[in-house]
N, C-alpha and C positions, 0 to 999 in steps of 0.2 A: 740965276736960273731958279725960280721956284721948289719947291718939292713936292713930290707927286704926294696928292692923299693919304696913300695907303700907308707912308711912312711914319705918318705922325699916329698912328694909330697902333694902339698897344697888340699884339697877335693874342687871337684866343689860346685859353686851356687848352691843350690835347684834348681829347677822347677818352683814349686808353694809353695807358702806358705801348701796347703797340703803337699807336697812331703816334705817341710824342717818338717811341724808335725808329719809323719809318720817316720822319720828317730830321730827324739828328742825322739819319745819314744823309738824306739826300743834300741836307745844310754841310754836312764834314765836304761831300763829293765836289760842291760847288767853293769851300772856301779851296779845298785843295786844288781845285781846278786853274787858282793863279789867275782868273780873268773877271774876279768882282772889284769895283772900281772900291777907293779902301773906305767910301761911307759908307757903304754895304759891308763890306768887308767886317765893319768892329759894329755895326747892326749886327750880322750873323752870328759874331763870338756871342754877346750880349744875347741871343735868341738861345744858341747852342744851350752857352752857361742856364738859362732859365728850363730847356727840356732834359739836360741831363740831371740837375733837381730833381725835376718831376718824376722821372724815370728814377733815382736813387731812393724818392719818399715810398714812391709805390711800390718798389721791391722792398724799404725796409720792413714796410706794413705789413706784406705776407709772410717776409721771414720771421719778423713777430707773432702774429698768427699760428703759425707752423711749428715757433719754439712754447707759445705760452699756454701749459697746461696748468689746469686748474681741476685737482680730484679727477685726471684723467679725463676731462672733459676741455676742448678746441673751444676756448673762448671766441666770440663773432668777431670778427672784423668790424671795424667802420672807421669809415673813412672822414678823414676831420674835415 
C-alpha cells in the first residue's frame, strides 16, 4: 500500500509558539486516544518531540529577554 503524500512531507514551523501549543495538544489528545495505527503513532511522537523544542526555545528566548539587563535597560529580543 502506498503512502499518502502528505507523509513524506516535512510539517511546517508553527506560527507562534501558540499555534505550536495548540497543535501539541491536539497531537497528545490523538496519541492518547489509543486509535492511530503505530506509523502514525511514532510520526506523531517525532512531530510532538519537534513542537515541544519549539515551544521550549521560544519560552527560553523571552525568559532571557525578561532576565537580561544591561545598565537597566531590556535588551531586544531576536529571534535566531
Amino acid at each position: 500500500m502506498p503512502k499518502a503524500p502528505s507523509q513524506n512531507k516535512t510539517p511546517a514551523a508553527p506560527a507562534s509558539y501558540e499555534a505550536a501549543l495548540e497543535e501539541l495538544e491536539q497531537l497528545v489528545g490523538q496519541l492518547e486516544s489509543g486509535k492511530m495505527p503505530l506509523e502514525q503513532l511514532l510520526g506523531g511522537y517525532q512531530r510532538g518531540a519537534e513542537l515541544l523544542k519549539f515551544c521550549r526555545d521560544r519560552l527560553e528566548a523571552v525568559e532571557n529577554q525578561i532576565k537580561v539587563l544591561d545598565d537597566g535597560v531590556l535588551k531586544p529580543w531576536t529571534q535566531e
